[in-house]
Every structure is written in structure tokens, then in C-alpha cells.
C-alpha positions as CSV (number, residue, x, y, z in Angstrom):
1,X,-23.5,14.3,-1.5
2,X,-21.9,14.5,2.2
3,X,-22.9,11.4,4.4
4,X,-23.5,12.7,8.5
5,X,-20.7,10.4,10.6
6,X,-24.4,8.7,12.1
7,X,-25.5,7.7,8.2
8,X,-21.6,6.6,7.9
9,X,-21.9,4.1,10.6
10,X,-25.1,2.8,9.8
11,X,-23.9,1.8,6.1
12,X,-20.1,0.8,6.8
13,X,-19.6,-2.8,7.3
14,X,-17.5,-3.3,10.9
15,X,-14.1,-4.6,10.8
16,X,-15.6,-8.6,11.1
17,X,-17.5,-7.8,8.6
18,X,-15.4,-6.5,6.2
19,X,-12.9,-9.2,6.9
20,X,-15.6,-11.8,6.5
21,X,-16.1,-10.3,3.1
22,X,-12.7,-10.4,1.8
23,X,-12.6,-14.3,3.0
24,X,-15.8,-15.1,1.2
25,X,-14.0,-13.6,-2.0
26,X,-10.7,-15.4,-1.4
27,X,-11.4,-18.0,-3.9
28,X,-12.1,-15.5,-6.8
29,X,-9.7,-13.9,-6.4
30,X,-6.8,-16.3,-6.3
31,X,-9.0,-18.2,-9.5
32,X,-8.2,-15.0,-11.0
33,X,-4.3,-14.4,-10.3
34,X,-2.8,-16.1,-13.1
35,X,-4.9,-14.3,-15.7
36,X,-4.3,-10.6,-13.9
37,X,-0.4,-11.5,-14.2
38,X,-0.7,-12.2,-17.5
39,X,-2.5,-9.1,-18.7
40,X,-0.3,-7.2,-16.5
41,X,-3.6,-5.6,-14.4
42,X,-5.8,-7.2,-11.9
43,X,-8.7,-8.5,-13.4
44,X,-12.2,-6.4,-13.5
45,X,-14.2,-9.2,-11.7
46,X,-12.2,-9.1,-9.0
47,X,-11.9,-5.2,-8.6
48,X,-15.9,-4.8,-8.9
49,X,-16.1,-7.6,-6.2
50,X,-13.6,-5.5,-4.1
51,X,-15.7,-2.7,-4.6
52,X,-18.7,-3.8,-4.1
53,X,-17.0,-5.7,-0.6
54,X,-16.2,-1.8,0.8
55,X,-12.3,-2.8,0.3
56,X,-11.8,0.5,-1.2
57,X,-13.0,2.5,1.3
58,X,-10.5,2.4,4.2
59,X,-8.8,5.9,3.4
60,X,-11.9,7.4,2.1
61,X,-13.3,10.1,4.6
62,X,-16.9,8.6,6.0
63,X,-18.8,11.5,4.9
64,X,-18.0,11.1,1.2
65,X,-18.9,7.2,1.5
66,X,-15.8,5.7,2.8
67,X,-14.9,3.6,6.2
68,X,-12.1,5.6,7.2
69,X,-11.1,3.7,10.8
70,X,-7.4,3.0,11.4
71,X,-4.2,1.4,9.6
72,X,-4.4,-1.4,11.7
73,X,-7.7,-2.2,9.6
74,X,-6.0,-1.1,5.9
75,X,-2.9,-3.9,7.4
76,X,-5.7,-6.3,7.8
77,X,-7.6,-5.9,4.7
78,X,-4.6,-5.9,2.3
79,X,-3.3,-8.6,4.0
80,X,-6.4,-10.8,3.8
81,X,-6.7,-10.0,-0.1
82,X,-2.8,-10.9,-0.3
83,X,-3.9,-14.6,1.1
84,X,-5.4,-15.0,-2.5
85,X,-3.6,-13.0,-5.0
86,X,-0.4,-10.9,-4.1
87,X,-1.1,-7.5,-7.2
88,X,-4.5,-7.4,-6.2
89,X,-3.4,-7.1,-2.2
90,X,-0.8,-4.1,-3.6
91,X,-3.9,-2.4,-5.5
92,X,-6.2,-2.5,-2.6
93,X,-3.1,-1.3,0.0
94,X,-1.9,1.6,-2.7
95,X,-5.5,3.0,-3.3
96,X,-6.5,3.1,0.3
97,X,-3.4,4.7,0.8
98,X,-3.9,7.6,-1.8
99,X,-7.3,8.0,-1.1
100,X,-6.5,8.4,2.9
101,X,-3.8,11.3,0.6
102,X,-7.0,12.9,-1.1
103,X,-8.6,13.6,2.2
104,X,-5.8,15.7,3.4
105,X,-6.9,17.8,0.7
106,X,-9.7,20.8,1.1
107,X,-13.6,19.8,1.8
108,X,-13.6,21.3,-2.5
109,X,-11.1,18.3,-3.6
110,X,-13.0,15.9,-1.9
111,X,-16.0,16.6,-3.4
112,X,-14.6,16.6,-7.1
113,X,-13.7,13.4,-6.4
114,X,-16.4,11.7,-4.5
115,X,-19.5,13.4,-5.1
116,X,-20.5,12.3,-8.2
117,X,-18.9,8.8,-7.7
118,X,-18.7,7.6,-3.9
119,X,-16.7,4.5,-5.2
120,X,-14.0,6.9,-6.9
121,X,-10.7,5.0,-6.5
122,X,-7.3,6.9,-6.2
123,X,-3.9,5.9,-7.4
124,X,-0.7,8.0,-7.3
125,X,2.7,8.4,-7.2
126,X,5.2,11.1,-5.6
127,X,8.4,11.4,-7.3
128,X,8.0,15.3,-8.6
129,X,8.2,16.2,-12.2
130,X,10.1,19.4,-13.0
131,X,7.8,20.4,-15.8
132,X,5.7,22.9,-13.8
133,X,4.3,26.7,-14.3
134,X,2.6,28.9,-11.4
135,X,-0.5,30.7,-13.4
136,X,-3.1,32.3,-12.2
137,X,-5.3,30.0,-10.0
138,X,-3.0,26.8,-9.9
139,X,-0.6,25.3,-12.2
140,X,-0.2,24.5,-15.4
141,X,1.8,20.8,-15.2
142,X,3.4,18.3,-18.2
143,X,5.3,15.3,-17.3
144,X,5.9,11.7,-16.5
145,X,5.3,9.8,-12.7
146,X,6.3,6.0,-12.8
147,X,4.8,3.4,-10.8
148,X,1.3,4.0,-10.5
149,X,-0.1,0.7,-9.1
150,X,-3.9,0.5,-10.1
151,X,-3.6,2.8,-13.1
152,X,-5.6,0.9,-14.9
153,X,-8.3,1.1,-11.9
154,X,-7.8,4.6,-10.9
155,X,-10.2,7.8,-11.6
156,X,-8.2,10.1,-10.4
157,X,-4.4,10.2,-9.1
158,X,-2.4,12.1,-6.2
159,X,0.8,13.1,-8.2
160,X,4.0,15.0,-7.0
161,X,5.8,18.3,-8.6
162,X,8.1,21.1,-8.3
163,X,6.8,24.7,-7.9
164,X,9.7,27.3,-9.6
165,X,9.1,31.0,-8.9
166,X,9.8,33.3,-12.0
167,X,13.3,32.8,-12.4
168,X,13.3,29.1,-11.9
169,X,13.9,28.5,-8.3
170,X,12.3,25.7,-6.8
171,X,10.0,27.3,-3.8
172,X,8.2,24.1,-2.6
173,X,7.2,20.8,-3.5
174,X,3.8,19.4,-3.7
175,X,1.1,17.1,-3.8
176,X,-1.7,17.3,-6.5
177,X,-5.2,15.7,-7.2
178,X,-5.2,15.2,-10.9
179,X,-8.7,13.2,-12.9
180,X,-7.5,10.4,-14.2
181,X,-9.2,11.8,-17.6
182,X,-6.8,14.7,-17.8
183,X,-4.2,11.8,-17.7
184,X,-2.2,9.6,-20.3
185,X,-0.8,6.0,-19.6
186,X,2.5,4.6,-20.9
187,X,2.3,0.7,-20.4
188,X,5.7,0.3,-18.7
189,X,5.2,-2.4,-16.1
190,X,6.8,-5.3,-17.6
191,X,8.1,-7.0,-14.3
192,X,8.9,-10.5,-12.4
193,X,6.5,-10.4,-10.1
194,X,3.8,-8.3,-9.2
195,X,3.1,-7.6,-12.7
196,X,-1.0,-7.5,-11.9
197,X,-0.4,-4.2,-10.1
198,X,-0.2,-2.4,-13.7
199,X,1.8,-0.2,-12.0
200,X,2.5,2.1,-15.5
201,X,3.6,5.7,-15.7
202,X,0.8,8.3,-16.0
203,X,1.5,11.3,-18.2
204,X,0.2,15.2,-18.5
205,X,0.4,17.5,-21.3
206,X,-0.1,20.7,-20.3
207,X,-2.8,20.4,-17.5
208,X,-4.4,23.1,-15.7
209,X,-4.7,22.1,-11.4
210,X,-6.6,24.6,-9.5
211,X,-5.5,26.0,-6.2
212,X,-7.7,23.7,-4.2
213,X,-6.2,20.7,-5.5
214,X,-2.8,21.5,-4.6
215,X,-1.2,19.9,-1.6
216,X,2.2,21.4,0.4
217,X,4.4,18.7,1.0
218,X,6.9,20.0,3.5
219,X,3.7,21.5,5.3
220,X,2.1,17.9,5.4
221,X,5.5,16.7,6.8
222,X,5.4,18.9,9.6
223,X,1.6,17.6,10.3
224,X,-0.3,20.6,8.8
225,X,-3.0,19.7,6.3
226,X,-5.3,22.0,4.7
227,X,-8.4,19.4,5.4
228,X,-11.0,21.1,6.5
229,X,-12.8,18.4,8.6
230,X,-10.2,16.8,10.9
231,X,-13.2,14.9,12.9
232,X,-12.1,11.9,11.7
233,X,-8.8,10.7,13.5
234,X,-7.5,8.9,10.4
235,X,-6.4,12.1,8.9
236,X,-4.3,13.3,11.7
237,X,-2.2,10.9,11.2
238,X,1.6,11.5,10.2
239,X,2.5,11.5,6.4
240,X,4.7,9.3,5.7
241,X,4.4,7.0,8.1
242,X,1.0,6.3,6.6
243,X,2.3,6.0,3.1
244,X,4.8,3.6,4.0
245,X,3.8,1.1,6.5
246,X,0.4,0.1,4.6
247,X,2.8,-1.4,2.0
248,X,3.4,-4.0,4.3
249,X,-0.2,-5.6,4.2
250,X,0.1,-7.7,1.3
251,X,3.4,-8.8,2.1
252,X,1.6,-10.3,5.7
253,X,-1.2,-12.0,3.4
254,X,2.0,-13.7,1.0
255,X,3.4,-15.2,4.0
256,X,0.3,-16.4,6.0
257,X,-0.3,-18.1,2.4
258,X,2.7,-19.6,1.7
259,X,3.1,-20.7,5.0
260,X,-0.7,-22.4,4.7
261,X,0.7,-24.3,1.5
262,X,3.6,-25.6,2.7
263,X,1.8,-26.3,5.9
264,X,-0.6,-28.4,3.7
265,X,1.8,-30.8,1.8
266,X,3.5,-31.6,4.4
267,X,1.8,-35.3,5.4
268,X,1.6,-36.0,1.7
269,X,4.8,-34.7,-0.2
270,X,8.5,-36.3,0.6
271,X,12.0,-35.7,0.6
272,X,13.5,-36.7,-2.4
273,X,16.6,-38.6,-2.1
274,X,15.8,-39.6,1.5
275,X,13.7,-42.0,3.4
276,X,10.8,-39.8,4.5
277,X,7.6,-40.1,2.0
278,X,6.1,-37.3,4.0
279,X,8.4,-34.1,4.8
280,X,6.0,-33.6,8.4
281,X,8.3,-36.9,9.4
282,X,11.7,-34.8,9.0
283,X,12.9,-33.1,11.7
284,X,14.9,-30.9,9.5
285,X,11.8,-30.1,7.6
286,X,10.3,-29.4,10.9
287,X,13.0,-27.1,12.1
288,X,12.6,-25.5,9.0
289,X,8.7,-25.0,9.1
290,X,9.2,-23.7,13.0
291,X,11.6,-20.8,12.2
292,X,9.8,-19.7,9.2
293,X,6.7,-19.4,10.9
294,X,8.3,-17.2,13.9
295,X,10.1,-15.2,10.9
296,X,6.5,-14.5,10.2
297,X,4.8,-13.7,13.8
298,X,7.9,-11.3,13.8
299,X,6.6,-9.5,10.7
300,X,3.4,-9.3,12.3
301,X,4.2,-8.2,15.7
302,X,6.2,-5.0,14.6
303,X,4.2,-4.3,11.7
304,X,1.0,-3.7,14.5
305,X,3.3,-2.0,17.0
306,X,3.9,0.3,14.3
307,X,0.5,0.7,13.4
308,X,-1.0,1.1,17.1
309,X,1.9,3.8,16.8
310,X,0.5,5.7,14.2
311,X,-2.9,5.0,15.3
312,X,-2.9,6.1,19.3
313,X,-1.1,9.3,18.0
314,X,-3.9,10.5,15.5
315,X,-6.4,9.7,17.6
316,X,-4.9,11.4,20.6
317,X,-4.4,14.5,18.6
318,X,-0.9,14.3,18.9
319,X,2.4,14.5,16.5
320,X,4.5,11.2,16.1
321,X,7.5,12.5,17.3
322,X,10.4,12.0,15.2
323,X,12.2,9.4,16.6
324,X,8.8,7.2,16.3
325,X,8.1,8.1,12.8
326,X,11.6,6.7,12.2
327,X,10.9,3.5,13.9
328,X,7.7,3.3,11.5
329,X,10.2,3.4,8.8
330,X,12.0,0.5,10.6
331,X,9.5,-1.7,11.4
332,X,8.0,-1.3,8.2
333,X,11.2,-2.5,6.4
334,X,12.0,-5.1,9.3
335,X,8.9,-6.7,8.9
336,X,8.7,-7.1,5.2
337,X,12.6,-8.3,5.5
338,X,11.3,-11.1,7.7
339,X,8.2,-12.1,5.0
340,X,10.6,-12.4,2.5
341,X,13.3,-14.5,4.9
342,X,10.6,-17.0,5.7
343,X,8.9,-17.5,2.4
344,X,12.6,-18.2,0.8
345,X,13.1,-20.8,3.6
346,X,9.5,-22.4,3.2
347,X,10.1,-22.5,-0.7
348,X,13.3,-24.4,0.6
349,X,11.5,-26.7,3.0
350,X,8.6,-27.5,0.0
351,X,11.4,-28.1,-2.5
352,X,11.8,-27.8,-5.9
353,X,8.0,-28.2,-7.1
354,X,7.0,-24.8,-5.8
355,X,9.1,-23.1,-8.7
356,X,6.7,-24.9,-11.3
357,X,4.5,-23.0,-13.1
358,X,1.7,-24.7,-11.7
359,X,2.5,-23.7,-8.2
360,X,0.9,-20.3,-6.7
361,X,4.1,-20.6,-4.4
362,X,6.3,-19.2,-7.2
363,X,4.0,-16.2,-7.5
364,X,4.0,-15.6,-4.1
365,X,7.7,-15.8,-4.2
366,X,8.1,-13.6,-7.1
367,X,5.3,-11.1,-5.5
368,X,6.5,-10.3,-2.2
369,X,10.3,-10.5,-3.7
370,X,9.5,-7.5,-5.7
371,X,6.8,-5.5,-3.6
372,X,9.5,-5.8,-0.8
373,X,12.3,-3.7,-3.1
374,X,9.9,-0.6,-2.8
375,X,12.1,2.6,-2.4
376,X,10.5,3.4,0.7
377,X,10.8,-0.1,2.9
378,X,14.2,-0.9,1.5
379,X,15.8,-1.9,5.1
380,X,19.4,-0.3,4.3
381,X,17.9,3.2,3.8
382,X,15.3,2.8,6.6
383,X,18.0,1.2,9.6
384,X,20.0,4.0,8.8
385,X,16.8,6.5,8.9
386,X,16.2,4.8,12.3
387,X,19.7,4.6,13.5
388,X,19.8,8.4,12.8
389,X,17.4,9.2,14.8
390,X,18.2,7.2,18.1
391,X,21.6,8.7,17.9
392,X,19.9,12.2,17.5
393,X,22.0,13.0,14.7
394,X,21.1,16.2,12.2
395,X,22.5,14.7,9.0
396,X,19.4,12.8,7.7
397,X,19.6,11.3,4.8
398,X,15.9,11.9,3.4
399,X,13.2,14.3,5.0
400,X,10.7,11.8,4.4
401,X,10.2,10.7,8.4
């Protein structure tokens, strides 16, 4: 059933509110970390809590039942779900991402996937498989796609594959909407940290993707969708800066917490070795708690720059020009490398009892230490991206911009 934007904004709970929401369930959800690491996928109470909280929703068009807004708000959301529990934070900031991916598609698409389910969540992964056949009506796909965080969540998936013509040739790459029902699962995500995201590979054998379901990729990099309601500004926005810098969400939630901790224990908790029974005495500890802190407000600061970037531009009606997509890239990576400096120097200023088991430092540690080696925020590959494209250089390294 299609919701009328007016029904859309009656039901949708504003940004407080959903905010509000994710707070109330900040306890649960951080009760429920250790137990979602160790079965390797965030646990069910905490996803129907999600649900039933609207976190799902923020790349779901409105008139399917979503709360489609801005990335600014899927930044916010994931970041407040990180506060409690790092995998659940990635789960949340993945499916909003693929599900904004599955409104790009045609009004048909959507409608497979919400109409009979308006809480249909979306997973995904990109990387193409080779194993594909043109056939009448769509394709006929096989393969393998790794790192599908909140497989085990998912009811359908946005996957990625190479279209040969007769003889072979590759003649574009694309995007597909595929039920998760049509899908195997290969439990491969055996990991140091974020292990809750059950980010496993998916598999196909053989299965048949209509036309409607199949998504141009170099078309959507150069900004042209085949959505059929564009209405909502959300899904003007530029590709991959809107796969990439929601990623950064949970890593603002790790920090904030971690931050909070250390914050805590500081009037109670010395310096062994030393004279000072509480660390908030120490000046070095202070230093220490100072810089990790602006380390942080950094993070912040060009991770919203980058999403007011994204944001103005789609609602505007304009295209991100190149050299500010590349900045996305940039900040993205900039700001997740500053998360990760100031949580290594806040496990240094707590000492050696946030590495106990005991302590939901280490996970945050571990978390954000492997959520920050994504492909796509690495900061090597996206400073050179940017420093590409100040220079106005034409050897690229990646078309993904």
C-alpha cells in the first residue's frame, strides 16, 4: 500500500523523537552486546525494538512507510545506537543505507519490497560477481557477495554484477534487488570486532532478476536513477557519497561512549605506580582526556560538513560536483581516523583494565578498530581520491566519487 507524503508525516516520529527513542533503548541494547558478539548477529530483541523505534526507516521512501529525511539524521541515529552497542549501530547505518539504494529503484521494485511488509529491511553488498547471463526479461545470476552486514536481519539484499553481451564482454555493471529467499548464507564472519554485524556472504544459484529490479551503476554515478518519484529529496542525492559517509555513524556513537567511560572513572580510578588515587588529579591524564575529546569534536565537525554537503545538494536539485563528492570521501575517512586516534589514546589514559573482558571499552576498541578498515573510508585511498581531485588531475584511481 502507498502512504500520501500528508499520512507520512502524520505517522513518522520527528527527529527528537526518534532520537528520544533510541536513548530510551540504550540500555537494552548495550545489556544485549556481549551475547550479539558471541553469536556473531545482533540479537532479535534488540532488532524488533529497533523496528518497532522507526530506526529502520531513514532510507525507506515515505510513501512505502519509511522516514526518509536527510543523512544528517541516518549520522545521528546510528550514532546514538553506537552509544550502546557498536554491530548493532553498523546494522542500523548499513540497512538504512541499502534501503535509501532500493528506492533508487522503479516505483515496481519498491513495491515488491514494501508492500506486503512496510518494515522490510535491506542488506547488501557491491562487489560484482562475474557469474551473470542476459535472458529474456532480466538476468539469470549465480555467485558469492561477502560482507553482508545484517544478513541474518535482511529480507531482501541490493547486490552488484557484471552484465557480458554474447561473446563475453562486459557492457555495464549493475545494481540488483534480490529476496533474501532466493538467497543462500555462508557463515563467514568470524572477526575481532564487530562480529555482531553477521556480516556473512550471501549466495545465488541460478536466479532469475527481472528487468525492474536491475539498477545501472555508471548511470547512478553520473546522478541518473530510474526512480520514478524523486519528490523526496533524499533520493537525489549523490551515490556514493551516500554509501560511504553513513558508515561513519556508529563510529561517532563508539567515541562519544568511550569518551563517557573514561570520563566516568576518572574521580574514582588511579594511576598505578604513582601518587594520584584518582586519574582526574593528573595533569597528564588531563592533557590526555582534552586532546582526545577535540580528536572527537573533529570527527564530528567534518563528518556534518559532509553531510550538510550531500544534503543542501539533493535538496537543491543539484549534482555534488566532483571535487565535493571527493571531499565526502575525505571527510568521511578523516573523521573515522580521528574516532579511532582518540579512543586509542582514552584506552591509554583509562589504562590497562579497559582491555578486560569485563570492560565494554575493549569492544568499543575492537569495534570501531575494525568498522574503520572498511574499503571505502580507508584514509590512504580516499586523501589520494581527494588530493586528485583538488589538483584536477584525470588519472583517478577508482570511479567511485
Amino acid at each position: 500500500m502507498t502512504i500520501s507524503p500528508a499520512q507520512a508525516s502524520d505517522t513518522a516520529p520527528t527527529p527528537e523523537e526518534l532520537l528520544a527513542r533510541i536513548r530510551d533503548l540504550q540500555p537494552l541494547l548495550a545489556a544485549n552486546s556481549a551475547r550479539g558478539e558471541q553469536d556473531r548477529r545482533v540479537v532479535e530483541e534488540s532488532i524488533t525494538a529497533l523496528t518497532a523505534a522507526g530506526a529502520f526507516k531513514l532510507g525507506q521512501p515515505r510513501r512505502h512507510g519509511g522516514n526518509a529525511g536527510t543523512v544528517r539524521r541516518m549520522l545521528d541515529v546510528s550514532a546514538a545506537v553506537g552509544e550502546a552497542d557498536g554491530g548493532t549501530a553498523w546494522v542500523v547505518a548499513l540497512c538504512n543505507i541499502c534501503a535509501w539504494a532500493a528506492g533508487l529503484f522503479p516505483e515496481r521494485a519498491q513495491r515488491e519490497v514494501w508492500a506486503d511488509n512496510p518494515d522490510a529491511r535491506v542488506a547488501g553488498a557491491l562487489v560484482p560477481t562475474e557469474q551473470t547471463v542476459k535472458v529474456a526479461g532480466g538476468l539469470r545470476v549465480s555467485g558469492r557477495w561477502f560482507y553482508n552486514s545484517g544478513s541474518w536481519h535482511a529480507d531482501w539484499a541490493v547486490l552488484g554484477a557484471l552484465v557480458p553481451d554474447e561473446q563475453g564482454t562486459v557492457v555495464d555493471q549493475v545494481m540488483m534487488l534480490i529476496p533474501r529467499a532466493d538467497l543462500g548464507i555462508e557463515e563467514t564472519w568470524f572477526v575481532a570486532g564487530m562480529s555482531s554485524t553477521g556480516s556473512n556472504c550471501l549466495t545465488a544459484d541460478d536466479v532469475f532478476v527481472p528487468d525492474h529490479r536491475i539498477l545501472s551503476l555508471p548511470a547512478a554515478l553520473d546522478g541518473r536513477y530510474p526512480v520514478e518519484n524523486p519528490e523526496e529529496a533524499l533520493y537525489r542525492a549523490a551515490l556514493v557519497p551516500m554509501l560511504v559517509l553513513p558508515l561513519v555513524g556508529p563510529q561517532l556513537g563508539l567515541g562519544r561512549q568511550a569518551l563517557r567511560l573514561v570520563e566516568s572513572s576518572a574521580a574514582t580510578k588511579g594511576i598505578a605506580y604513582t601518587q594520584f588515587t584518582a586519574q582526574a588529579d593528573s595533569v597528564a591524564f588531563q592533557l590526555q582526556l582534552a586532546e582526545a575529546a577535540l580528536l572527537l569534536d573533529t570527527a564530528h565537525l567534518h563528518a556534518y560538513r559532509a553531510a550538510d554537503d550531500i544534503d543542501r545538494a539533493a535538496r537543491e536539485g543539484g549534482r555534488l560536483d566532483v571535487l565535493r563528492r571527493a571531499r565526502v570521501r575525505a571527510d568521511s575517512a578523516w573523521a573515522i581516523e580521528h574516532v579511532t586516534k582518540a579512543i586509542d589514546l582514552l584506552m591509554s589514559a583509562h589504562g590497562a583494565a579497559g582491555f578486560a573482558d569485563t570492560s565494554p571499552l575493549q569492544r568499543i576498541w575492537r569495534d570501531s578498530a575494525v568498522a574503520a578498515r572498511h574499503a571505502v573510508t580507508l584514509p590512504a585511498v580516499n586523501y589520494e581520491i581527494y588530493g586528485k581531485a583538488l589538483l584536477g588531475r584525470d588519472d583517478q584511481i577508482t570511479p567511485l566519487i
